[in-house]
C-alpha positions, 0 to 999 in steps of 0.5 A: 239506803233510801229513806224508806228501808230504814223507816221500816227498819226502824219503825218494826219496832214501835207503835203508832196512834192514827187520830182522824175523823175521814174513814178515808184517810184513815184507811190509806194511813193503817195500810201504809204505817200498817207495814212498817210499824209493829202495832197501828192504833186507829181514832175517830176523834180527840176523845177516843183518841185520848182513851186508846192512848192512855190503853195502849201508849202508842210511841207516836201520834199521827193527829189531825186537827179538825175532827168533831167531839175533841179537836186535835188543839185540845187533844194535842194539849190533854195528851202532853198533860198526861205524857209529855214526851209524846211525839207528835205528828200534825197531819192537817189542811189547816197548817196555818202560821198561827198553829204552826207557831203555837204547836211549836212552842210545845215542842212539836216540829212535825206538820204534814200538810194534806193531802199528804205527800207519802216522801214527806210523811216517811221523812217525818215518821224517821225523824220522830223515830230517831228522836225517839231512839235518842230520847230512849239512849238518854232516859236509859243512861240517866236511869241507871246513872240514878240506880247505880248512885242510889246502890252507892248510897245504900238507899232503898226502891219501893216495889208496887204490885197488885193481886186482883186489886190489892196493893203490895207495896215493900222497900227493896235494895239492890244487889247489882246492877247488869247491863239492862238489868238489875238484881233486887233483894225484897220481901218475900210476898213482893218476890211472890206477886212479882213472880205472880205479875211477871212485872213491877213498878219502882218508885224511887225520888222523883221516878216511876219506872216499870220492869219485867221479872227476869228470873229469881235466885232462891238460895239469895232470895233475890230478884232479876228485873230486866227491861226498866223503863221510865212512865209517868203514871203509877197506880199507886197514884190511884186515890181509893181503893180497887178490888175484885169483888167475891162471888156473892156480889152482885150488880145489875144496871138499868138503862134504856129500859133494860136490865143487864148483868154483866161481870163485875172486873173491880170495884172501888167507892166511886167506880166499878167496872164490868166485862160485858160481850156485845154491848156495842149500841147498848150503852156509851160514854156519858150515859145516865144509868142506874146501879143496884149492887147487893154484897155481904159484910161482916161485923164485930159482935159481943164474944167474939162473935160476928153479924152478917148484915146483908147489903143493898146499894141503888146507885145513880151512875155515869157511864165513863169509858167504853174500852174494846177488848178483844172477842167481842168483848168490852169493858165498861167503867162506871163512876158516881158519888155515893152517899156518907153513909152508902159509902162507909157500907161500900168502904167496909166491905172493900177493906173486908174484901182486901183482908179475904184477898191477901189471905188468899194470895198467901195461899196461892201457889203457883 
């Protein structure tokens, strides 16, 4: 069997990130790994580069290294910070000693020199492919080697999901342990936001592993989580608090001598972000806006009565990332430093927010 035909055998089943500045190059790499491989992400540099990255987890990068606003050096060394197991493919006319000793040396053994040669980059994609395959085998063998003494030893895993930013986080035990799957006994309003994600992740020691729901046994109030892979970020990890704001919320963004209203998506005390159709131009990555966003909260009062104090926030604000969603649509993400005293006021009504939104999930039925 030629090189090729098992590369497409293989390759149909995973991701590949092209990272390149040449429209050209790029052109002639999505319509060749663009046939071979499920999905195909496509960057002009480093810097969005790293953002598809994160959004998407592509199983493999194909990387020049000279490209404008980040390098592939420095997007090379940002990329394995955040997922170390990555593997990489360096596609450059600047395969010199230094760099080839170097990128070694983290563990990348795949270099293309251009103009690329089609034998030797089919070659390349198998091999990373059968690393990653045998990678996979290793991690899914360890996995449940963990799982399986973690039964033994009767200890728990912890489940995290989240309703509209909210955060359920309940110990579970295992009940049994299938081929590729497990079965879980947990509290009910887990089961209820699992059944609700269609997914979970598990903390248990050192690992971070992410599971789709299965299906439920009512009778044995257990869980049937298939699909268990290990990731090295959970949003547990989050450091403040996300929600989705209430109806009466609102925001307006000043920039470029213009005033926008968009859908407000979550809001944290440092971050909010917004769905937005055709923003393209309008606002990018770095640019200075202003923010006024206007909410409600409650407070205590004598006799078991409650004030609503009407709040008003003006914000100075960062544009952080500009994610494409599909129709036309993206999501912008905001970040700044609050005041002591605006970010209490914010901090009240996201703890108020998440009390509304937990009832609320109560509630839901589905």
């Amino acid at each position: 069997m030629s090189e090729l035909i098992k590369l497409k055998n293989k390759a149909s089943e995973y991701s590949v990130l092209v990272v390149e500045d040449s429209k050209h190059i790029q052109k002639q790499m999505k319509n060749f790994v663009g046939k071979l491989f499920k999905e195909v992400y496509i960057a002009d540099n480093g810097l969005i580069g790293l953002e598809v990255f994160k959004k998407n987890l592509p199983d493999l990068v194909l990387t020049d290294l000279t490209m404008p606003q980040m390098d592939g050096h420095e997007f090379i060394e940002k990329l394995l910070e955040f997922s170390p197991k990555t593997k990489i493919i360096i596609i450059s006319a600047h395969a010199y000693e230094e760099n080839i000793m170097k990128f070694k040396k983290l563990g990348i053994n795949e270099f293309i020199q251009k103009p690329v040669n089609y034998d030797t980059l089919i070659s390349s994609l198998l091999t990373s492919i059968e690393k990653i395959e045998s990678s996979e085998e290793e991690s899914e063998d360890d996995l449940y080697k963990d799982l399986y003494e973690l039964k033994l030893n009767n200890n728990q895993l912890e489940l995290i999901n989240h309703y509209r930013g909210v955060p359920f986080i309940h110990n579970a035990s295992i009940v049994n342990i299938e081929k590729d799957k497990i079965r879980v006994k947990a509290e009910k309003i887990q089961v209820k936001a699992i059944k609700y994600e269609k997914k979970t992740t598990i903390h248990f020691e050192d690992k971070i592993v992410n599971a789709k729901f299965d299906s439920y046994d009512e009778v044995s109030n257990t869980l049937c989580l298939k699909d268990l892979h290990e990731v090295d970020t959970s949003a547990k990890d989050r450091k403040t608090v996300r929600v989705d704001p209430d109806e009466l919320f609102t925001a307006s963004i000043f920039a470029n001598s213009e005033r926008y209203n968009y859908k407000v998506e979550s809001l944290a005390s440092n971050a909010i972000s917004f769905r937005a159709k055709n923003i393209t131009n309008k606002l990018r990555s770095g640019d200075k806006v202003d923010i006024v966003i206007g909410f409600k909260t409650e407070h205590e009062a004598s006799f078991d009565n409650k004030i609503v104090h009407k709040e008003r926030i003006a914000i100075k604000a960062l544009v952080y990332k500009v994610e494409k969603l599909d129709n036309d649509y993206s999501k912008i993400i905001f970040i700044y430093e609050l005041s002591f005293g605006d970010r209490k006021i914010l901090e009240h009504y996201i703890s108020q927010r998440q009390l509304e939104l937990v009832k609320e999930f109560k509630e839901l039925r589905f």
